[in-house]
DOKE-542138 format. One record per residue: x, y, z of N, C-alpha, C in turn; residue number from 1; residue in one letter. Coordinates in steps of 0.2 Angstrom, whole numbers, plus 5000, padded with zeros to 4 digits. Layout:
N
<pt n_c1="X" n_c2="Y" n_c3="Z" ca_c1="X" ca_c2="Y" ca_c3="Z" c_c1="X" c_c2="Y" c_c3="Z" nr="NUM" rest="A"/>
...
end
This chain:
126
<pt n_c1="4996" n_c2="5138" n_c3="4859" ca_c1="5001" ca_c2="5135" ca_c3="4861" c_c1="5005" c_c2="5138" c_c3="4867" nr="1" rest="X"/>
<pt n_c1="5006" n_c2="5134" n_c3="4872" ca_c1="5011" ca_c2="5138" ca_c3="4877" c_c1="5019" c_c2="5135" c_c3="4877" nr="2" rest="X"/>
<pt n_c1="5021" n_c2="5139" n_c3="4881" ca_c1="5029" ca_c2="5137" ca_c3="4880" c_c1="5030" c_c2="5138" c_c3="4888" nr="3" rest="X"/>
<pt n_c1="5035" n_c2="5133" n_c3="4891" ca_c1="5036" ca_c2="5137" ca_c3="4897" c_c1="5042" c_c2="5138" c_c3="4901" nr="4" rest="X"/>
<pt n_c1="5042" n_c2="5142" n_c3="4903" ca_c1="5048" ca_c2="5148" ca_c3="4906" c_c1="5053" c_c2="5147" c_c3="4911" nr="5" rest="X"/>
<pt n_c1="5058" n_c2="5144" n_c3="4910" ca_c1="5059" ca_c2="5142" ca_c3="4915" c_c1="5068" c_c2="5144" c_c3="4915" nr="6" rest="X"/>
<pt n_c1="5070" n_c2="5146" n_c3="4922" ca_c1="5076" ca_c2="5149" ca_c3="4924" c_c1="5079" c_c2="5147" c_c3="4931" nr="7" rest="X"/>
<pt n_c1="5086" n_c2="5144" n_c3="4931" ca_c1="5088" ca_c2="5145" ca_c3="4938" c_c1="5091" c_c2="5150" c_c3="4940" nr="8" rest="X"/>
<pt n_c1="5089" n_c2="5155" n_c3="4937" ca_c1="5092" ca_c2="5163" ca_c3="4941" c_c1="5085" c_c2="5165" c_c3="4945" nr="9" rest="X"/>
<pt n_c1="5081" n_c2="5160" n_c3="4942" ca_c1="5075" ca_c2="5163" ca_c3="4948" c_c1="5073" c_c2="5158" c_c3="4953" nr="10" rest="X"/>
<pt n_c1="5070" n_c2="5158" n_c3="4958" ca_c1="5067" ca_c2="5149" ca_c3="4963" c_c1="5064" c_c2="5145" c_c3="4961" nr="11" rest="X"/>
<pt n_c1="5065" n_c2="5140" n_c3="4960" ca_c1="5059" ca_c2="5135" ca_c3="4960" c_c1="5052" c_c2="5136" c_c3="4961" nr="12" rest="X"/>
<pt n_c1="5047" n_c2="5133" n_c3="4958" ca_c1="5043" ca_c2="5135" ca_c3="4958" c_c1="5041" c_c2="5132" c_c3="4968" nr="13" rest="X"/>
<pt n_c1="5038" n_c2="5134" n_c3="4971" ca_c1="5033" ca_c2="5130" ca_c3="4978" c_c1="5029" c_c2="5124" c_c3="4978" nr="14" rest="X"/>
<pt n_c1="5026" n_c2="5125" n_c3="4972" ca_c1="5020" ca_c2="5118" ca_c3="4970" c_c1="5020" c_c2="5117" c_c3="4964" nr="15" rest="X"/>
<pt n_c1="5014" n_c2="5115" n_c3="4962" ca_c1="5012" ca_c2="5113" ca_c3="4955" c_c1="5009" c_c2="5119" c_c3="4949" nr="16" rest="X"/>
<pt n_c1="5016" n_c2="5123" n_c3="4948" ca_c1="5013" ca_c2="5131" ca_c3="4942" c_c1="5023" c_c2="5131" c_c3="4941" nr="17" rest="X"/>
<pt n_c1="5023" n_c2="5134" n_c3="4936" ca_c1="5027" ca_c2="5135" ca_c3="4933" c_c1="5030" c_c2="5143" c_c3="4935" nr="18" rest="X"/>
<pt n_c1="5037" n_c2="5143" n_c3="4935" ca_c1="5039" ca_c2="5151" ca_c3="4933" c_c1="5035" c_c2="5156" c_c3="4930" nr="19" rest="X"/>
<pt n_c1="5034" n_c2="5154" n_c3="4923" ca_c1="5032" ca_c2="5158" ca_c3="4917" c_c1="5028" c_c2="5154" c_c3="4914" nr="20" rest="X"/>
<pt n_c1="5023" n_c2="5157" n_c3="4910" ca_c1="5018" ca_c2="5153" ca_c3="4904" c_c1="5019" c_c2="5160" c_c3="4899" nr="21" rest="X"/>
<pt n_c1="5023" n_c2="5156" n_c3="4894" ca_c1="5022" ca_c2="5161" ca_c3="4887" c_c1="5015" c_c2="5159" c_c3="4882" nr="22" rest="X"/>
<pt n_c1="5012" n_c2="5161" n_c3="4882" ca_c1="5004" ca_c2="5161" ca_c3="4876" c_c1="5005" c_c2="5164" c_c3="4871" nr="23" rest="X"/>
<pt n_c1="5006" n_c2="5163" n_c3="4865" ca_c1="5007" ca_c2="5167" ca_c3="4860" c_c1="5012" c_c2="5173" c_c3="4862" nr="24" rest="X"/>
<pt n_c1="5011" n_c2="5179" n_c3="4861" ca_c1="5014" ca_c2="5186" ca_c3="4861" c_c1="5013" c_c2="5186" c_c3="4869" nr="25" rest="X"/>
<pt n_c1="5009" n_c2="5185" n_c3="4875" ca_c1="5009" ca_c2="5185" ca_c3="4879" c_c1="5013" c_c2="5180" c_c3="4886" nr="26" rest="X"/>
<pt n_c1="5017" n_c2="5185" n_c3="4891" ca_c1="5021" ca_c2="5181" ca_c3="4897" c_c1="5017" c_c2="5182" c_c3="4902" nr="27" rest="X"/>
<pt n_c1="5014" n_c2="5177" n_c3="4905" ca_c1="5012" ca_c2="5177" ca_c3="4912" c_c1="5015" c_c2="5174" c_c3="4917" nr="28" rest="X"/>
<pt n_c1="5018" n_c2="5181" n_c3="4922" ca_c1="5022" ca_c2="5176" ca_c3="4925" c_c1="5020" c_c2="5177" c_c3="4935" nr="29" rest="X"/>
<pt n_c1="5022" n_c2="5170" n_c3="4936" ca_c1="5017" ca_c2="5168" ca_c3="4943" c_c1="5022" c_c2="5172" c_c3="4946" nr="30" rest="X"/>
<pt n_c1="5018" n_c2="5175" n_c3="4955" ca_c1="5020" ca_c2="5179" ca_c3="4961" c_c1="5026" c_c2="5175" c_c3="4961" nr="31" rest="X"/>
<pt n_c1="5031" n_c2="5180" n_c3="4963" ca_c1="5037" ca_c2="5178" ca_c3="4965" c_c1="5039" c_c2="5183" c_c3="4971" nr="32" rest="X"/>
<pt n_c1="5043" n_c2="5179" n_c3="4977" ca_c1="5044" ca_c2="5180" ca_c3="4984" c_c1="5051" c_c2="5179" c_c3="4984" nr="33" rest="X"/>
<pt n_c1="5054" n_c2="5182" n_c3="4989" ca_c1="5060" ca_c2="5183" ca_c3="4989" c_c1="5066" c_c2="5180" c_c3="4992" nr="34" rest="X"/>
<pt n_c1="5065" n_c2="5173" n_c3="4988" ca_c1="5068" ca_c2="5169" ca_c3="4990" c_c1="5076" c_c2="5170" c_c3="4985" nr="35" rest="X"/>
<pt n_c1="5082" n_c2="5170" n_c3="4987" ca_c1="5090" ca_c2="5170" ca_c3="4981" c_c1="5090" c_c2="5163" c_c3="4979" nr="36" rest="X"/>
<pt n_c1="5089" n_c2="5164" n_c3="4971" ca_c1="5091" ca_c2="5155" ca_c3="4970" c_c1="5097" c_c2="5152" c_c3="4969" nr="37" rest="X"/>
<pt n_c1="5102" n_c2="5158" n_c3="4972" ca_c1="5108" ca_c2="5154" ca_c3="4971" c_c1="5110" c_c2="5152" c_c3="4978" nr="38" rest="X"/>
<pt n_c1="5105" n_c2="5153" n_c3="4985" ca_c1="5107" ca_c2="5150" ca_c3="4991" c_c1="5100" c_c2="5146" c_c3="4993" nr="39" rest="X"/>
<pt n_c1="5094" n_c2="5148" n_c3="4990" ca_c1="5089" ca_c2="5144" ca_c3="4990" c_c1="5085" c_c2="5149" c_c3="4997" nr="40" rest="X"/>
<pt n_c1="5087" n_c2="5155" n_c3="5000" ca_c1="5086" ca_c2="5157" ca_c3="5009" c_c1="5082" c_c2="5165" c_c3="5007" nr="41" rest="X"/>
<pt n_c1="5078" n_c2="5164" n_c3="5010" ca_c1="5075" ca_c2="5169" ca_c3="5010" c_c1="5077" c_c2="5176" c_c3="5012" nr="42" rest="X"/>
<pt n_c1="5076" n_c2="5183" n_c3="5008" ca_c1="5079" ca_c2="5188" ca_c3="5009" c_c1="5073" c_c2="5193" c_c3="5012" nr="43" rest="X"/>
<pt n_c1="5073" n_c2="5192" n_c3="5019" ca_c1="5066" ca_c2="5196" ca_c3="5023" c_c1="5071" c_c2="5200" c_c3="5029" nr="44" rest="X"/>
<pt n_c1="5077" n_c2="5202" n_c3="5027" ca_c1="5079" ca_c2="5208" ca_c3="5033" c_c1="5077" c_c2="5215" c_c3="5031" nr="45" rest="X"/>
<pt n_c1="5076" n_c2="5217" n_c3="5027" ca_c1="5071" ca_c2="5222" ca_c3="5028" c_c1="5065" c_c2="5224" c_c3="5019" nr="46" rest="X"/>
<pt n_c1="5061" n_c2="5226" n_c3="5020" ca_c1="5056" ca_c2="5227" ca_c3="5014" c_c1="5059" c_c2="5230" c_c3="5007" nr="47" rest="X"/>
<pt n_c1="5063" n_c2="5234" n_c3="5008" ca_c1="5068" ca_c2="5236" ca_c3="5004" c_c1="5072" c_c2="5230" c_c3="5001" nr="48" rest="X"/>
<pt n_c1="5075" n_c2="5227" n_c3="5005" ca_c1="5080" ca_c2="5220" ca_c3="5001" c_c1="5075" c_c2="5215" c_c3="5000" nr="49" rest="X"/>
<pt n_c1="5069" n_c2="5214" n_c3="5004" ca_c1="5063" ca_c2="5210" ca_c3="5002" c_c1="5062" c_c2="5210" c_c3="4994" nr="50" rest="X"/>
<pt n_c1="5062" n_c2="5217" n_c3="4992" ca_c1="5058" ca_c2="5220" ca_c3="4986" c_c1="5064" c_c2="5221" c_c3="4981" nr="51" rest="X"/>
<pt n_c1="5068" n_c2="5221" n_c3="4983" ca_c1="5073" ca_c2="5221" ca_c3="4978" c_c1="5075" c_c2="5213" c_c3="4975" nr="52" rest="X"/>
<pt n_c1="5074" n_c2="5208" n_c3="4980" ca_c1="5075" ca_c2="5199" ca_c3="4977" c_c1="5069" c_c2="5198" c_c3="4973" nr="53" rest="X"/>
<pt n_c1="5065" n_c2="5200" n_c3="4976" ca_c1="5058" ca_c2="5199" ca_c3="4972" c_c1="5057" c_c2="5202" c_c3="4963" nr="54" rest="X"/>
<pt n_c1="5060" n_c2="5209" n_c3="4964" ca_c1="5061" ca_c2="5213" ca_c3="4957" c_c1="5066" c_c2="5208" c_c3="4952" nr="55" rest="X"/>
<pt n_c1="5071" n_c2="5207" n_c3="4958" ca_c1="5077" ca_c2="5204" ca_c3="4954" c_c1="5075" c_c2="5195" c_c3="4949" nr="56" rest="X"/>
<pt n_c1="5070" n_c2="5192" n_c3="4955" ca_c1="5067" ca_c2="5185" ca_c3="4953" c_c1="5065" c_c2="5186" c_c3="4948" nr="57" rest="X"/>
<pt n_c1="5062" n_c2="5194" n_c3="4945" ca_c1="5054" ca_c2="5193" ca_c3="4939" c_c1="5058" c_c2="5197" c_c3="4935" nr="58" rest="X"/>
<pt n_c1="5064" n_c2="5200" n_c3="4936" ca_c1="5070" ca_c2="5201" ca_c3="4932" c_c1="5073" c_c2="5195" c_c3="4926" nr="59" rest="X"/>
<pt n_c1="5075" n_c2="5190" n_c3="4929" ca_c1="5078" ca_c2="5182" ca_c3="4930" c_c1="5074" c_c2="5180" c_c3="4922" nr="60" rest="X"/>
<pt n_c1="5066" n_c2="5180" n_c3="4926" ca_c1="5061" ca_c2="5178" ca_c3="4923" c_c1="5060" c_c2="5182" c_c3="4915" nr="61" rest="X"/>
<pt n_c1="5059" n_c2="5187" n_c3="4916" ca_c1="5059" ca_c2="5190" ca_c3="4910" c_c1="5066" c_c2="5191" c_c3="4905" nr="62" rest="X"/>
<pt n_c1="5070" n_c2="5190" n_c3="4908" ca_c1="5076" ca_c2="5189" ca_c3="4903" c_c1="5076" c_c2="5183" c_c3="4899" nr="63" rest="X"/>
<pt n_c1="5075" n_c2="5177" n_c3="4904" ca_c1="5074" ca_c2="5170" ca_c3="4901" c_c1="5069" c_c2="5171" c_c3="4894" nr="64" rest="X"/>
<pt n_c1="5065" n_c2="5175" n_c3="4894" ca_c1="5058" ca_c2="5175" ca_c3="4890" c_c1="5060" c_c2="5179" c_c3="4884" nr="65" rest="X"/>
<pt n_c1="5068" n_c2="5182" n_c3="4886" ca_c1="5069" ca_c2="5189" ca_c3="4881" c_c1="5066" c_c2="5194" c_c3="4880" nr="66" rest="X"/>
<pt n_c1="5065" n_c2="5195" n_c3="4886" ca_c1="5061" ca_c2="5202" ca_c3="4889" c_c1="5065" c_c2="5205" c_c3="4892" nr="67" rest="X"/>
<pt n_c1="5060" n_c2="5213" n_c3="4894" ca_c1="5063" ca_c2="5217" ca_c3="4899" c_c1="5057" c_c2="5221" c_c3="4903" nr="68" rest="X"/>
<pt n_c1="5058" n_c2="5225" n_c3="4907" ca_c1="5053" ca_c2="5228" ca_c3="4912" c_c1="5048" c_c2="5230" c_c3="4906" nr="69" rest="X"/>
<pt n_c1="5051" n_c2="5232" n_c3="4902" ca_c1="5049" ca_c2="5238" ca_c3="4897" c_c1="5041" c_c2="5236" c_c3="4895" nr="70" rest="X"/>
<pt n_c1="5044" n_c2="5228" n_c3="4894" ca_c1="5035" ca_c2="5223" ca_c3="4891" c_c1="5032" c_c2="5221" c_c3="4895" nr="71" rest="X"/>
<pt n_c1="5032" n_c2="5222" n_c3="4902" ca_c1="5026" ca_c2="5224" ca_c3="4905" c_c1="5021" c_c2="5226" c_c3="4907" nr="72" rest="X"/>
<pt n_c1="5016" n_c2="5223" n_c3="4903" ca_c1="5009" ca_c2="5227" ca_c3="4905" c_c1="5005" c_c2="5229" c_c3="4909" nr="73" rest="X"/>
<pt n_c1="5008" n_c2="5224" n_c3="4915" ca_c1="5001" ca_c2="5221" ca_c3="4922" c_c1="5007" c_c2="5221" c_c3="4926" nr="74" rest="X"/>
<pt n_c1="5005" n_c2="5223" n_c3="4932" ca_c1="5010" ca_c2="5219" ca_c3="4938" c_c1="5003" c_c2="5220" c_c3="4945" nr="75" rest="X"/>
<pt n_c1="5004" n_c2="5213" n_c3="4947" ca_c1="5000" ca_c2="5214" ca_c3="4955" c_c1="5006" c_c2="5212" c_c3="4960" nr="76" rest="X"/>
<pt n_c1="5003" n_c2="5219" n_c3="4963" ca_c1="5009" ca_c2="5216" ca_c3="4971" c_c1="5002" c_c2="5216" c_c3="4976" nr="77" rest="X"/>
<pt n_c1="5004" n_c2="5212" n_c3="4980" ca_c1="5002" ca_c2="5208" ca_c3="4987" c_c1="5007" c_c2="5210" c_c3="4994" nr="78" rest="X"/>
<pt n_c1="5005" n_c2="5214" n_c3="4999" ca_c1="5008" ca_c2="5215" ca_c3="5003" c_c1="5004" c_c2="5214" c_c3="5009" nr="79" rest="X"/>
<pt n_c1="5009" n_c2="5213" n_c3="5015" ca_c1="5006" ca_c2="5210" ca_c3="5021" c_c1="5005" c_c2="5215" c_c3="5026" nr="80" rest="X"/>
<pt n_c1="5007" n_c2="5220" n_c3="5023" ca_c1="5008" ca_c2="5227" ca_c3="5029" c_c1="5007" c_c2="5233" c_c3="5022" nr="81" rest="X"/>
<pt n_c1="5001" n_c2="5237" n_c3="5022" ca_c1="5001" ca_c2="5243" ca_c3="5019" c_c1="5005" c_c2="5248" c_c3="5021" nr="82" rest="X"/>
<pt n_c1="5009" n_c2="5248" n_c3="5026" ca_c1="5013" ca_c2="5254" ca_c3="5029" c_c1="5017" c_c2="5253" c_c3="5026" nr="83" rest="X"/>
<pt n_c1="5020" n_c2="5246" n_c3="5022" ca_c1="5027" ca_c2="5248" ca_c3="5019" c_c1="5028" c_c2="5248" c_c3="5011" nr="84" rest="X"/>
<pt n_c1="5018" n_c2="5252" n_c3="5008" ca_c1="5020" ca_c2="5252" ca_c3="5003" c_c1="5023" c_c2="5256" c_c3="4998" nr="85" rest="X"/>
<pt n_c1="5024" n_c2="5263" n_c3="5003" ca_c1="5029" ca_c2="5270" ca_c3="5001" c_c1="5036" c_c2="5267" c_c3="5001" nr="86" rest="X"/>
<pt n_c1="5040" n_c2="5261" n_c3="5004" ca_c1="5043" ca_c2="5256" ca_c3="5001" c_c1="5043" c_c2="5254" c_c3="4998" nr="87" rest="X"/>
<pt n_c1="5039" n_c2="5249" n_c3="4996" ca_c1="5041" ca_c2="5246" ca_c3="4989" c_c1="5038" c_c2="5247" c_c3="4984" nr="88" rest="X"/>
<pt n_c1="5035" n_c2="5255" n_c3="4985" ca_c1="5034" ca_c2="5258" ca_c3="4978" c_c1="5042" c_c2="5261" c_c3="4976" nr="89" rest="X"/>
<pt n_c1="5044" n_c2="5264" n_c3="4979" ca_c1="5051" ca_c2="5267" ca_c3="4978" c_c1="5056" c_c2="5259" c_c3="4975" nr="90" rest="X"/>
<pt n_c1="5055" n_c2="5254" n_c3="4976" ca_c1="5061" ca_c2="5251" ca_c3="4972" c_c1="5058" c_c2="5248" c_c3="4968" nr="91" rest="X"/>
<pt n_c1="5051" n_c2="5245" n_c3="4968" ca_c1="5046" ca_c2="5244" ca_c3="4961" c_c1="5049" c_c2="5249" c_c3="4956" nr="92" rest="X"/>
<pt n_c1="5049" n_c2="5255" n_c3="4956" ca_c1="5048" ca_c2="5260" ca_c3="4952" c_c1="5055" c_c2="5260" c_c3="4950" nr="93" rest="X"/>
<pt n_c1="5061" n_c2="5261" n_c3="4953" ca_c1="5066" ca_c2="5260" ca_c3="4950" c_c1="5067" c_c2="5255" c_c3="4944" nr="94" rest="X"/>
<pt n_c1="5061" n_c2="5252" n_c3="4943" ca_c1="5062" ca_c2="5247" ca_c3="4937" c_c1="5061" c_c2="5247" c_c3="4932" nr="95" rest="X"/>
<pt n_c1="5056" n_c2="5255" n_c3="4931" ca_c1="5053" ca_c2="5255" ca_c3="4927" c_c1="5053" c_c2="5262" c_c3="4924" nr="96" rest="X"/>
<pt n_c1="5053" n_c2="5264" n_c3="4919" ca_c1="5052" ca_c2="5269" ca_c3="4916" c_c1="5043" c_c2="5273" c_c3="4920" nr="97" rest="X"/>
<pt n_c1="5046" n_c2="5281" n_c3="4922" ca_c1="5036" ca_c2="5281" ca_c3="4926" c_c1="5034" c_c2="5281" c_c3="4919" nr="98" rest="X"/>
<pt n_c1="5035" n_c2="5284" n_c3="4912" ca_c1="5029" ca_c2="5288" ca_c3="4908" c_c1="5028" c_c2="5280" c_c3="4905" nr="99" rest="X"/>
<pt n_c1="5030" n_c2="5274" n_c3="4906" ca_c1="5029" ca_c2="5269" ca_c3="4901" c_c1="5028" c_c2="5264" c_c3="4908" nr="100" rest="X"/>
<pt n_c1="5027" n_c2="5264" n_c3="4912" ca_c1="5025" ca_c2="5260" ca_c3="4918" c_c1="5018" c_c2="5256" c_c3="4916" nr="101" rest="X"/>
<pt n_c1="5018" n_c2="5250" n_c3="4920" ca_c1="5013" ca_c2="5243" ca_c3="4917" c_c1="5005" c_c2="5246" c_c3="4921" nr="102" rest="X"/>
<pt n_c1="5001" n_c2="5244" n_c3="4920" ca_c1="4994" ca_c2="5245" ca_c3="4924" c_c1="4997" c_c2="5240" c_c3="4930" nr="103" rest="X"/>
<pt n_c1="4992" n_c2="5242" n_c3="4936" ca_c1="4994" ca_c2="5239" ca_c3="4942" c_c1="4991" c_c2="5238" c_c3="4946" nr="104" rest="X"/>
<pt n_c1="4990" n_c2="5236" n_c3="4951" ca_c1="4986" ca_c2="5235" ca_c3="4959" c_c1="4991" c_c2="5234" c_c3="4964" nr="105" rest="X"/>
<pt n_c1="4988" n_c2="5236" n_c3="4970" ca_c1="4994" ca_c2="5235" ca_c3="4977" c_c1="4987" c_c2="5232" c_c3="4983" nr="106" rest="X"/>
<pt n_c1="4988" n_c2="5226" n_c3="4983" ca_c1="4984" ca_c2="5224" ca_c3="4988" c_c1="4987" c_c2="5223" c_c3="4996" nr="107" rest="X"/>
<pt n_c1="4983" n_c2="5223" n_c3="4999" ca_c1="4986" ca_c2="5220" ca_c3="5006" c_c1="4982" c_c2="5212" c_c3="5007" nr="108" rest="X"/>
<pt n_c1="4984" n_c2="5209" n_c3="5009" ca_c1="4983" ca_c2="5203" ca_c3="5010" c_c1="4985" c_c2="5201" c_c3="5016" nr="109" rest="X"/>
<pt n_c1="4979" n_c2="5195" n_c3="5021" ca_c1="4980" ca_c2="5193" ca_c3="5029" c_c1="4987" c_c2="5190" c_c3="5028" nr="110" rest="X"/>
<pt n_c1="4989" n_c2="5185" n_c3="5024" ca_c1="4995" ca_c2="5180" ca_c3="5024" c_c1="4999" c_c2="5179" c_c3="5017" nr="111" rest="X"/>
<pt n_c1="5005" n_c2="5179" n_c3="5017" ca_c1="5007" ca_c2="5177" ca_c3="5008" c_c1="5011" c_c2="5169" c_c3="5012" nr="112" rest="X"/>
<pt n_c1="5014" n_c2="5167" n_c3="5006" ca_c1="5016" ca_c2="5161" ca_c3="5006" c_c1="5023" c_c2="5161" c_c3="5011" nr="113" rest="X"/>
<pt n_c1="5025" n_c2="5157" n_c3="5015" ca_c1="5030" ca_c2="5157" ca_c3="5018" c_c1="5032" c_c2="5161" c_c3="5025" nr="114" rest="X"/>
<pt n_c1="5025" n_c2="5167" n_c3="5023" ca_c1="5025" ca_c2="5172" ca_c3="5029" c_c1="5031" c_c2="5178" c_c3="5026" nr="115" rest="X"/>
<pt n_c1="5030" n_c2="5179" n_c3="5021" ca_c1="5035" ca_c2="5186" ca_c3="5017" c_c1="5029" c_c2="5190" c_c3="5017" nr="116" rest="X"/>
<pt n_c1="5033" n_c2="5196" n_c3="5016" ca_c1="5029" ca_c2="5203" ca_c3="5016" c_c1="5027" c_c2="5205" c_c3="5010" nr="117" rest="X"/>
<pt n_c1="5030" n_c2="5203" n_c3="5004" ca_c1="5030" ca_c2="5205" ca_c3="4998" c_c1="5029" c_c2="5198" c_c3="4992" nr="118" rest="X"/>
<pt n_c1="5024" n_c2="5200" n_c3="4987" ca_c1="5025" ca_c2="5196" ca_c3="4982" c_c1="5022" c_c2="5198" c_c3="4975" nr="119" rest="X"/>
<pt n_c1="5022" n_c2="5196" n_c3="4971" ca_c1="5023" ca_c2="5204" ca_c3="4964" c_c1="5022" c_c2="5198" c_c3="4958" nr="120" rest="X"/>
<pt n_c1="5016" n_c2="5197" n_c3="4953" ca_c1="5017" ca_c2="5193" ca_c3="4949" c_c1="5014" c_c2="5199" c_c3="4942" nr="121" rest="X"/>
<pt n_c1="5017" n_c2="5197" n_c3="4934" ca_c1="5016" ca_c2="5201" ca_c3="4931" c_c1="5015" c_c2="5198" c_c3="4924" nr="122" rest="X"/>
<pt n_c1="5012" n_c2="5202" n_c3="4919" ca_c1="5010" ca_c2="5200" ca_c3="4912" c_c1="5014" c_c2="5205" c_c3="4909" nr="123" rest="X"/>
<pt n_c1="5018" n_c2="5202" n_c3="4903" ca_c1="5021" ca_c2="5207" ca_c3="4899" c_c1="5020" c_c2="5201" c_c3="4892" nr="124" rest="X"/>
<pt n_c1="5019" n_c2="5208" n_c3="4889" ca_c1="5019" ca_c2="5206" ca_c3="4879" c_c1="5026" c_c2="5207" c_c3="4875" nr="125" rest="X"/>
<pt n_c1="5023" n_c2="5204" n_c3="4871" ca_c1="5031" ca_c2="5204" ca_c3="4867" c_c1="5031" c_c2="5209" c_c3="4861" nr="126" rest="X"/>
end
């Protein structure tokens, strides 16, 4: 059975996928970009405030779920410039306890959706 996740403290989905998919004990939650949804505008004045709308989006999300960073298990971040990933490692990390931090991957990618720099989707258990 799924149940699905949904919050306006975070964006609308862009297409046809939902915010969140709960499976059982398991949250998979889709790439989120740094859109504020309480103006609907994109927050890309610099990678750092990029990275912290995006942290704050799958915040949103995992609140609604009755979660925290804590359940975490996965995160993939997708970036469009690897130079600014000593950036948004330092505010990723602030989210997160290091010694209990999620497994993870840091990709570069030619393009993300909308032309943002940054986009961050995650699996957390319950």
């Amino acid at each position: 059975m799924k149940t699905i996740i949904k919050t306006n403290n975070a964006p609308a989905p862009l297409g046809p996928y939902n915010q969140a998919i709960l499976s059982g004990e398991t949250l998979y939650i889709s790439g989120q970009i740094a859109i504020n949804p309480k103006t609907n505008e994109f927050v890309l004045n610099t990678i750092e405030e990029e990275t912290t709308q995006v942290m704050e989006n799958l915040n949103a999300i995992l609140q609604e779920a009755k979660m925290t960073f804590e359940k975490v298990v996965k995160s993939s971040i997708f970036i469009s410039n690897m130079d600014d990933f000593s950036k948004i490692n330092t505010i990723y990390g602030r989210y997160f306890n290091e010694e209990t931090a999620p497994a993870r991957e840091t990709v570069q990618v030619a393009k993300l959706p909308k032309n943002v720099n940054v986009e961050i989707s995650m699996i957390a258990q319950l």
